[in-house]
N, C-alpha and C positions, 0 to 999 in steps of 0.2 A: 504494500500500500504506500501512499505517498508520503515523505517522510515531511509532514505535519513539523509545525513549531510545538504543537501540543506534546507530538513525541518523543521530540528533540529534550523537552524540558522534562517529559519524565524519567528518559532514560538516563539524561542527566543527575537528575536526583538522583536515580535507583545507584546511581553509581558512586555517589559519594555515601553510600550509608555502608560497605558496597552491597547492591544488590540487583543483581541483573537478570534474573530469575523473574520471571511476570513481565515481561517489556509489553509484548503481546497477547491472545489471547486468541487460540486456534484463527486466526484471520487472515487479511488480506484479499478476501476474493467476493464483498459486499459490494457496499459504493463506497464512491469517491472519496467523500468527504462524511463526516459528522453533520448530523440534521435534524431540526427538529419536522416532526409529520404534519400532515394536514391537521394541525389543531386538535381539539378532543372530541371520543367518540358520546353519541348524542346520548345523556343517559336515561333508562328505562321511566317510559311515559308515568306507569304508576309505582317506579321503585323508591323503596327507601334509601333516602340518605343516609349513610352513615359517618361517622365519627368528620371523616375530612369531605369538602367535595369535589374534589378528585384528588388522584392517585397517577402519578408521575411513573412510566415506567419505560429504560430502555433495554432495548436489545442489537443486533449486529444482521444486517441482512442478507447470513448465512443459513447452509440449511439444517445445520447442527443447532439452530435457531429456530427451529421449527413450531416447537410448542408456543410464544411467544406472537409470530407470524402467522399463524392458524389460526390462536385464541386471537388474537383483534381484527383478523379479515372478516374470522367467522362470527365472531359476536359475542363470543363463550365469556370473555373475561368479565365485560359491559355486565352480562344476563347477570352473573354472580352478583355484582356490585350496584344494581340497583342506581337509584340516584345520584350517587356517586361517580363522576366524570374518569375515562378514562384518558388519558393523553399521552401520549407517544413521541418519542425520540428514539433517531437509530447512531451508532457507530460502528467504527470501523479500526476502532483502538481501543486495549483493555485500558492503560494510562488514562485516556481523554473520556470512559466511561466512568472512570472510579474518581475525576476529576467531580465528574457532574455532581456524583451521588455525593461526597464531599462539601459540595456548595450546596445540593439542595435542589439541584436544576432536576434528578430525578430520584424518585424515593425508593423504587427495585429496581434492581434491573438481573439480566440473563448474561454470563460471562462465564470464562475460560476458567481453569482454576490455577492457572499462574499470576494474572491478576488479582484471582479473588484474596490468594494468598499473599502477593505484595501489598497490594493495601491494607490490610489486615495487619502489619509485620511494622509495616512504614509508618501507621498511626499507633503504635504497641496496645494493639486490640480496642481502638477505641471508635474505627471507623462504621463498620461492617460488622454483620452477618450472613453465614450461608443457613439459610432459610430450606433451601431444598434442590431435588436434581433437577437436570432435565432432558439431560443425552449423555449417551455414550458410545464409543468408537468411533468411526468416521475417518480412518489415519490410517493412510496405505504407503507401503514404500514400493513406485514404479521407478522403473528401468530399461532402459534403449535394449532390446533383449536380442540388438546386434551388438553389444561392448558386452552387458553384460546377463551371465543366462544361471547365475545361481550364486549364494549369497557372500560365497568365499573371494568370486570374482570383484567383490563391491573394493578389494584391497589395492589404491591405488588409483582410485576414481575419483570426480570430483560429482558430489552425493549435494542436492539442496538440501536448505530448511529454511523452513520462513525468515525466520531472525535468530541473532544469539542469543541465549537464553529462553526463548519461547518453548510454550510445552512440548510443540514438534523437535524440536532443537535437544533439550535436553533428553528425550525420548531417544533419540538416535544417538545421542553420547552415550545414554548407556547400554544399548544393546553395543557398539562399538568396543564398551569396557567388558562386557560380560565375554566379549568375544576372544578379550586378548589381546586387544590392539588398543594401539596409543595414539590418540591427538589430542591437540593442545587444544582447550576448550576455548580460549579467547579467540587466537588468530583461526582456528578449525585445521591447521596444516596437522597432517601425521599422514598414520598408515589407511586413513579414509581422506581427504580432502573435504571438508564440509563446506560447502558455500552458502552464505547467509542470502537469500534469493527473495524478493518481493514475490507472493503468491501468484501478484497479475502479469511478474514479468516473466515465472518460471517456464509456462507453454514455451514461449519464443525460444526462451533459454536450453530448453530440452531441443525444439527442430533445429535451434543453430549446432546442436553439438556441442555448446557449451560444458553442460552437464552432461552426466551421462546416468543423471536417475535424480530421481527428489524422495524425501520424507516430509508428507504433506496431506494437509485434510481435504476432504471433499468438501465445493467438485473439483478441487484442484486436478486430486486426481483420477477422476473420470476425465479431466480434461484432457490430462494428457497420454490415458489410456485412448482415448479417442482421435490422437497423433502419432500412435501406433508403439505407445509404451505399453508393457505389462508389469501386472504385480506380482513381485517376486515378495511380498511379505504384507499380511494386515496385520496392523498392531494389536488388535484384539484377538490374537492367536499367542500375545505374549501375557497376558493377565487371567488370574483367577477367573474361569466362568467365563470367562470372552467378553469382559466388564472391565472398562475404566469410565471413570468420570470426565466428558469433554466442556461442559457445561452447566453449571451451579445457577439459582438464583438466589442471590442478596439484597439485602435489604440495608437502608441506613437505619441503626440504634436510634436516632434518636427517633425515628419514623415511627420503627417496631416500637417502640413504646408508649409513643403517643397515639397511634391508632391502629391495635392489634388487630380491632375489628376487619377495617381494609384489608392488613397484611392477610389473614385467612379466607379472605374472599377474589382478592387474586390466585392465595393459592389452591382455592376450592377448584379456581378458574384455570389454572393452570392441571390440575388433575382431571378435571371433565375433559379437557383440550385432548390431555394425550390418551383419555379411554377416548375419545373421538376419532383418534389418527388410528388406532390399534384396531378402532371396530369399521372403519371406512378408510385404506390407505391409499387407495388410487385418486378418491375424492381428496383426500388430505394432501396429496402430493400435489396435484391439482393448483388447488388452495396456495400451498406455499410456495411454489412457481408465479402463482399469479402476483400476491404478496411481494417478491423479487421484483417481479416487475413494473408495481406502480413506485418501488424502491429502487431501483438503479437503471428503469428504463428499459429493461431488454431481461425478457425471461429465458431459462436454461433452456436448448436444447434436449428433446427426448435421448439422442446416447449420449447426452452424460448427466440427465438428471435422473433416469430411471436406475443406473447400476449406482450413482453417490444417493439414492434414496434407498437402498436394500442396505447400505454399506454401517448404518448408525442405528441408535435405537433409541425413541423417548422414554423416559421411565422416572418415575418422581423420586429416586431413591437418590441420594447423593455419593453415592459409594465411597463415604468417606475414610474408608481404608486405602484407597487409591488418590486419593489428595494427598496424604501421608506418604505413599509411596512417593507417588512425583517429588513432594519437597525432599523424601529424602534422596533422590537420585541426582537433583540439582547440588544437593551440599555434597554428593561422593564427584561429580562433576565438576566444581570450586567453584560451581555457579553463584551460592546460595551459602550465605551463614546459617547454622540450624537454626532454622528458625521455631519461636514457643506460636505455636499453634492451639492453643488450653484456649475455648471460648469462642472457636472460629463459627461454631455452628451452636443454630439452636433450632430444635426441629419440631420442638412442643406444637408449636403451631401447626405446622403441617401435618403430625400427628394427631392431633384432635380431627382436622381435616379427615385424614385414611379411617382412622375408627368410625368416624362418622359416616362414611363411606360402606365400611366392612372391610375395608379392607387391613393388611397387616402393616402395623407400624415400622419404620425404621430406624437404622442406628446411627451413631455421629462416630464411633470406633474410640471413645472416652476426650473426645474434642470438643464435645458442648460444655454451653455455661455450665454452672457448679449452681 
């Protein structure tokens, strides 16, 4: 993505604390720019108002974004919240989202969880909460499968990733370390080459030859399975149960405190959405194609939205056993000081939500409040 003053100045910060772990947030392949949406959605003729009236929330117009992009095309979040206005803003930077929620500009929003965790780290637990999930997987590692045709061959190649330190980033440091081979995580040079690659510039970067493969989210890479790469690796073939967390949603403390009510009625909204997507996925796919495109003008392509739509999965659980993993793979990578993660999550809410539901509640993996 385009390298914003926004980003310029978070990365900056990250770096004097040092901390370069969260620069991004599974991104690069939305829109352009940071924007606020057409205003807020109209709220329910005879609903109640509740506590605020309205509820600020943003998210990234990716498709590991889905739940978010569904629930407001479709109406799901609105019907929850009654009287209560919903208004929307999107990004395209974890930095420039956790800016927002910070000032106020939005009170949840849907992000990565190397964001979720930098700002959480960088306020020492006073900014944020993760509230609950919303995807997982999505992150395939393709390859010119004329250089290279199996995973020993990747020794000596020059391998994208979004940015350095982003999740895809440190994701590929460490299967590189599990492997046995050494690079230097700042400059990326060793016995992999990592090149830190804008998602929008990667396609090009793969047909010039450039690269000779990326580690990268969808549709990145359906994109460039659709230039005639193949996936020689999904990263949900390396985690417990074919689950990582790609996507959290947060909330501001001071928000969740002042109007709980709201927070549980998004996230009511956010649970109808994804039994929505789970019980109609062709409509749902539909849906968030369309969404893309009154967001950045131009909707995906059938081959590369149909196979990066099988590739991830919604699900309200936050798998925060794998938040934990990722930071600690950044700090074996020198990404990342260990950081105290105690309080990052509080899931009450969203559990009363599931019970209420019938369904079963989830876990924080002993990282909720106390």
């Amino acid at each position: 993505m385009p390298a914003s003053s926004t980003l310029r100045r978070s990365l900056a910060a990250a770096a004097t604390l040092p901390l370069l772990f969260g620069a991004l947030a599974a991104c690069g392949y939305g829109s352009s720019s940071d924007k606020d949406d057409a205003g807020k959605a109209t709220p329910a003729a005879n609903g109640k108002k509740l506590s605020a009236d309205s509820v600020k929330i943003g998210y990234f117009p990716n498709l590991t974004h889905a739940t978010p992009l569904i629930g407001v095309q479709e109406g799901l979040f609105q019907k929850e919240l009654g009287g209560t206005a919903v208004k929307t803003a999107t990004f395209n930077a974890g930095p420039s989202e956790i800016e927002a929620l910070n000032a106020g500009s939005i009170d949840i929003g849907w992000i990565g969880p190397s964001p979720a965790i930098n700002g959480y780290t960088k306020s020492k637990g006073q900014s944020l909460r993760i509230i609950g999930g919303s995807a997982s997987g999505g992150v395939k590692l393709v390859v010119n499968p004329g250089k290279v045709t199996s995973l020993d061959d990747l020794k000596g190649k020059n391998i994208a990733t979004p940015q350095l330190g982003n999740t895809q980033d440190v994701a590929f440091l460490n299967w590189i370390a599990e492997k046995g081979w050494k690079v230097d995580a700042q400059s990326g040079k060793g016995d992999v080459n990592v090149v830190r690659t804008d998602n929008k510039i990667t396609p090009d970067a793969f047909k010039s030859g450039s690269i000779d493969g990326a580690w990268v989210p969808e549709p990145t890479a359906s994109k460039l399975v659709s230039e005639g790469g193949k996936v020689l690796l999904d990263e949900s073939d390396l985690w417990p149960d074919k689950q990582f967390v790609i996507t959290n949603i947060i909330v501001s403390q001071k928000f969740l405190k002042e109007h709980p009510d709201v927070v549980e009625a998004v996230l009511r909204g956010s649970v109808k959405t994804n039994d929505w997507i789970s019980a109609h996925p062709d409509q749902a796919k539909a849906s968030a194609n369309e969404a893309l495109k009154k967001l950045s003008g131009k909707a995906l392509p059938a081959d590369i939205i149909d196979p990066a739509w099988k590739s991830f999965k919604t699900l309200d659980d936050p798998l925060a056993a794998t938040l934990q993993a990722q930071a600690d793979h950044a700090v074996k990578a020198g990404l990342l000081k260990k950081p105290d993660l105690n309080g990052i999550y509080d899931l009450a809410p969203l559990n009363k939500v599931l019970k209420s539901l019938g369904k079963p509640e989830v876990g924080d993996a002993g990282l909720g409040v106390k």
